[in-house]
C-alpha positions as protocol buffer text, in pm:
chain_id: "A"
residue {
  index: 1
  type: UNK
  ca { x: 11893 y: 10890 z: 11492 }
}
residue {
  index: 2
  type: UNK
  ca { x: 11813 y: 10910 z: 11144 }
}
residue {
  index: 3
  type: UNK
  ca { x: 12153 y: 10645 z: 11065 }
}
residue {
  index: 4
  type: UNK
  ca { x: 12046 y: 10455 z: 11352 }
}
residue {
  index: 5
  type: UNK
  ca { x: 11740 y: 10366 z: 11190 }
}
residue {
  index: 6
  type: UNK
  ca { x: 11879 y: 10313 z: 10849 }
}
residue {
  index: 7
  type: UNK
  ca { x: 12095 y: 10048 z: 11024 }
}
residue {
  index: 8
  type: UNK
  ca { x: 11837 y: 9910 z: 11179 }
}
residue {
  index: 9
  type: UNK
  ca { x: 11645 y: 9865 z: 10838 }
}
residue {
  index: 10
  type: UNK
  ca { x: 11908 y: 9688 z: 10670 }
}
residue {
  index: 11
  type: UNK
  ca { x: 11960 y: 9466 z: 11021 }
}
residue {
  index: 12
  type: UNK
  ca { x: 11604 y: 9328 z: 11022 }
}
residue {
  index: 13
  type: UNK
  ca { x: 11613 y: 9251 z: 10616 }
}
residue {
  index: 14
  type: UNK
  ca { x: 11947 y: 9073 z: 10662 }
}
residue {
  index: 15
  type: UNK
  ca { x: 11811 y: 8905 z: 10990 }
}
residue {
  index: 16
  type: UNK
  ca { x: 11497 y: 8828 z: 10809 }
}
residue {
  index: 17
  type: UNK
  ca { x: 11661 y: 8645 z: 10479 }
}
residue {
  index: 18
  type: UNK
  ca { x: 11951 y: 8470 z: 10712 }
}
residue {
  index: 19
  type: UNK
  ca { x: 11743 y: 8364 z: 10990 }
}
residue {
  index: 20
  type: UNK
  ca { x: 11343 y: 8373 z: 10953 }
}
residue {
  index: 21
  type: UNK
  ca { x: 11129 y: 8345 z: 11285 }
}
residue {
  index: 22
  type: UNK
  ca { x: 10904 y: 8501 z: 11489 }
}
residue {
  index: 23
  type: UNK
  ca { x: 11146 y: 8748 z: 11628 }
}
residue {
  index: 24
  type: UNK
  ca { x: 11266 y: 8888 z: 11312 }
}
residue {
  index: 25
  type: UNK
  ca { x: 10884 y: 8900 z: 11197 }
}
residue {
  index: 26
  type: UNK
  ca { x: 10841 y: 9120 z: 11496 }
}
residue {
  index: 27
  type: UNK
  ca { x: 11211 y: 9356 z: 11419 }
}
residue {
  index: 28
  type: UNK
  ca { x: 11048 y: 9370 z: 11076 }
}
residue {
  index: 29
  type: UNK
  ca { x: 10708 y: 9419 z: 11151 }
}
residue {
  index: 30
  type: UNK
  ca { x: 10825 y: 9727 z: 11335 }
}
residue {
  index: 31
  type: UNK
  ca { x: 11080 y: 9843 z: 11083 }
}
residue {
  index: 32
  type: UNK
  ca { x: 10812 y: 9831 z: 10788 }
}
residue {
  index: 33
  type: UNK
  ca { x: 10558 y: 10004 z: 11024 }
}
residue {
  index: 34
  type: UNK
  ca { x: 10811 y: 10277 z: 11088 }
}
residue {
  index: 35
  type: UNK
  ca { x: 10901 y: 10272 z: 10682 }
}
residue {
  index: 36
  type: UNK
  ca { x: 10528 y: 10335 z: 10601 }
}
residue {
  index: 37
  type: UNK
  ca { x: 10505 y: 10611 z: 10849 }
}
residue {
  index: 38
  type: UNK
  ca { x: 10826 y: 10822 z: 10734 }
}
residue {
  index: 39
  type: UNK
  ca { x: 10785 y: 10772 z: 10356 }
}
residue {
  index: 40
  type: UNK
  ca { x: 10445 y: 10807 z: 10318 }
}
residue {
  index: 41
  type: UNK
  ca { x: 10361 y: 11146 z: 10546 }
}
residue {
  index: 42
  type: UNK
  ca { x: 10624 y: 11349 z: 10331 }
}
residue {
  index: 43
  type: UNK
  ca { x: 10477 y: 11254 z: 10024 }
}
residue {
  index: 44
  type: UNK
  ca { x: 10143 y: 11293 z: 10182 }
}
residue {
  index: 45
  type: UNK
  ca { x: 10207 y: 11606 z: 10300 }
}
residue {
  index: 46
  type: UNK
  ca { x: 10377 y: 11766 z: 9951 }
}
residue {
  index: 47
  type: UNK
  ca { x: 10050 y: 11658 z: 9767 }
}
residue {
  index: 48
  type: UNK
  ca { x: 9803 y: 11823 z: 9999 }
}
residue {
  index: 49
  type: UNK
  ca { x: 10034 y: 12130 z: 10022 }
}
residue {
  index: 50
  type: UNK
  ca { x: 9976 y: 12164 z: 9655 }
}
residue {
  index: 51
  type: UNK
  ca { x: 9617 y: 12244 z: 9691 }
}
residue {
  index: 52
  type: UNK
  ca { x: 9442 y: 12551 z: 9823 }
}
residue {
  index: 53
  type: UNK
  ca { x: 9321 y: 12528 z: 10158 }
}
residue {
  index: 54
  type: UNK
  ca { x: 8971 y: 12413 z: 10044 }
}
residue {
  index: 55
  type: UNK
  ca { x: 9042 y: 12200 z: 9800 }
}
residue {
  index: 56
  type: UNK
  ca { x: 9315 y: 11977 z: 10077 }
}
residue {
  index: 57
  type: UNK
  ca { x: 9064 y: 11755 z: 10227 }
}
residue {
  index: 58
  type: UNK
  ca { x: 8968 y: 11617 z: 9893 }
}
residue {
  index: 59
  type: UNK
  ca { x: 9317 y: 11592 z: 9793 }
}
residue {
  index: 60
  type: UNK
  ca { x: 9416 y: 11388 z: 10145 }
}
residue {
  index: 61
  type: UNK
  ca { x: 9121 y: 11165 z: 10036 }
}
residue {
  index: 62
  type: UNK
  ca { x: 9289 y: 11102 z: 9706 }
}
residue {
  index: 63
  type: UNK
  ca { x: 9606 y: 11026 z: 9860 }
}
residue {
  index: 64
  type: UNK
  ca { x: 9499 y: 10824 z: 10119 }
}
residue {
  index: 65
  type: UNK
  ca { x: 9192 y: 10642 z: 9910 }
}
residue {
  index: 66
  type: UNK
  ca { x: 9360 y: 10607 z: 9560 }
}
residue {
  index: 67
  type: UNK
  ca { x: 9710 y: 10683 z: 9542 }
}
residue {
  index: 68
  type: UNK
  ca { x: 9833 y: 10473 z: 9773 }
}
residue {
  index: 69
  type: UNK
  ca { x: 9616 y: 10176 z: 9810 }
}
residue {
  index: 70
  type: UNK
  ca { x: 9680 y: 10189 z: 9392 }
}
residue {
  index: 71
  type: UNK
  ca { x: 10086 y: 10186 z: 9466 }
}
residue {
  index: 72
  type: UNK
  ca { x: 10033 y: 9895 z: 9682 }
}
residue {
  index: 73
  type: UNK
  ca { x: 9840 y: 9696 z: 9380 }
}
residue {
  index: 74
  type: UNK
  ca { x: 10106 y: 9789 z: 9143 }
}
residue {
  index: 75
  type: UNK
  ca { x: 10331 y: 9634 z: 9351 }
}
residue {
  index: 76
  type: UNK
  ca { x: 10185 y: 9309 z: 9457 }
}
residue {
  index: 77
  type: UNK
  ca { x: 10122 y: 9233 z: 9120 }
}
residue {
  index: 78
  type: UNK
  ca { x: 10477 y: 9240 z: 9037 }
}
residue {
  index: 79
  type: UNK
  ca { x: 10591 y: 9051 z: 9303 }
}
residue {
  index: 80
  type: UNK
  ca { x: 10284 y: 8797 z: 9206 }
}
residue {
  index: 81
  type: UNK
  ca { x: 10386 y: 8778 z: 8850 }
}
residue {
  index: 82
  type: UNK
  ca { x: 10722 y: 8741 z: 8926 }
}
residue {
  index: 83
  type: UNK
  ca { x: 10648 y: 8449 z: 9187 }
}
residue {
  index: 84
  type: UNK
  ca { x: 10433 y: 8332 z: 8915 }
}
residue {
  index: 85
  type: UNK
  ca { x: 10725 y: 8304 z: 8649 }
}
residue {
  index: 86
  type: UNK
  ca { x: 10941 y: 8192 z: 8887 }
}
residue {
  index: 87
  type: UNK
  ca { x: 11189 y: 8472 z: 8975 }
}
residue {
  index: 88
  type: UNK
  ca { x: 11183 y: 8433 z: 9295 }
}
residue {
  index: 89
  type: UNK
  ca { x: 11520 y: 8533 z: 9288 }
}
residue {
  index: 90
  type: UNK
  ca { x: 11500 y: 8890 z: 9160 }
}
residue {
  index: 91
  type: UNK
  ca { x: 11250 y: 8979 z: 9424 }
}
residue {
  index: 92
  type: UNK
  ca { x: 11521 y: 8940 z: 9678 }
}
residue {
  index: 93
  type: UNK
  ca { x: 11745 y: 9140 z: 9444 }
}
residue {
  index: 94
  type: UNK
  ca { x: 11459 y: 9439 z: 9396 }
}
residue {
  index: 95
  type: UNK
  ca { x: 11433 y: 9417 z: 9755 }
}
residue {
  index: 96
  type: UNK
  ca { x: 11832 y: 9456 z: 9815 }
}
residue {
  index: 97
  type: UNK
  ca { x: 11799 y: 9761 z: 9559 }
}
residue {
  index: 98
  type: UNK
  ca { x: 11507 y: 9930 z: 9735 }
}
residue {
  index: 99
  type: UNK
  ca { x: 11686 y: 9915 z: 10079 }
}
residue {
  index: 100
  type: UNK
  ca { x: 11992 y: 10047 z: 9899 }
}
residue {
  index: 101
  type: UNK
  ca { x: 11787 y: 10317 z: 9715 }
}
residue {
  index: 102
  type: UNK
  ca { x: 11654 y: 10420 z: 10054 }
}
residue {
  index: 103
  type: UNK
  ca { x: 11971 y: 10436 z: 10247 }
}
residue {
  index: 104
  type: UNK
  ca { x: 12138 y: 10637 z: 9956 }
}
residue {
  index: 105
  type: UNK
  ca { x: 11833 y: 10884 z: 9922 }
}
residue {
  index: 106
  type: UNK
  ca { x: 11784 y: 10910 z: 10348 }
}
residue {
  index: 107
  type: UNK
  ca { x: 12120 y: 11038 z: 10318 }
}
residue {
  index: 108
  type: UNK
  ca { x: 12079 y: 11265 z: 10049 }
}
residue {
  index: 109
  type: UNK
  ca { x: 11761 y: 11453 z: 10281 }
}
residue {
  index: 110
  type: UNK
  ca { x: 11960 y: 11424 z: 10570 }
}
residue {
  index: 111
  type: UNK
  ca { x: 12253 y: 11589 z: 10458 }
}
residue {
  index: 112
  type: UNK
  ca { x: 12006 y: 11879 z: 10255 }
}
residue {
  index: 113
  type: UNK
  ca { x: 11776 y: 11932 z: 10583 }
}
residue {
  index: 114
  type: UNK
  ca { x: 12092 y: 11958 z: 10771 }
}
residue {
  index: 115
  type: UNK
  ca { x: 12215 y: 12243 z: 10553 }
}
């Protein structure tokens, strides 16, 4: 399942830069709803098991009210400033890196869970 899915990731970029629409806004929709959901919950769930058992619920608001909507402005702001100065290009390259990142690192858990 878990290749499946990292196929189906790359599909819906590949179908989204060769041939933009309403149906591959819907595969990617989907894809970056499903993205959200696996990568953030691990990371979620390493933070709160950090903290004691009292001190979780403020650390899930932390995660959940700060860490992540502050990611998300990091990011946007580079993509802005690079649409700004005209690189549109390199966006499409960071985003061909991330997707290759992922792939190479979903392996890499994969292969240690399955040990």
């Amino acid at each position: 399942p878990l290749r499946v899915y990292n196929f189906l990731m790359a599909g819906a970029f590949l179908v989204l830069v060769f041939q933009p629409g309403i149906p591959a806004a819907i595969l990617a929709r989907f894809c970056e709803t499903e993205l959200r959901f696996c990568l953030r919950n691990p990371i979620n769930q390493l933070l709160n098991n950090y903290y004691d058992r009292s001190q979780r619920i403020v650390a899930r608001a932390m995660t959940l009210g700060a860490i992540n909507p502050f990611a998300t402005l990091v990011t946007s702001l580079i993509i802005g400033g690079l649409t700004f100065f005209g690189y549109e290009k390199i966006i499409f390259l960071l985003c061909i890196v991330t997707v290759a990142l992922y792939i190479f690192f979903n392996k890499k858990v994969f292969r240690f869970l399955k040990d």
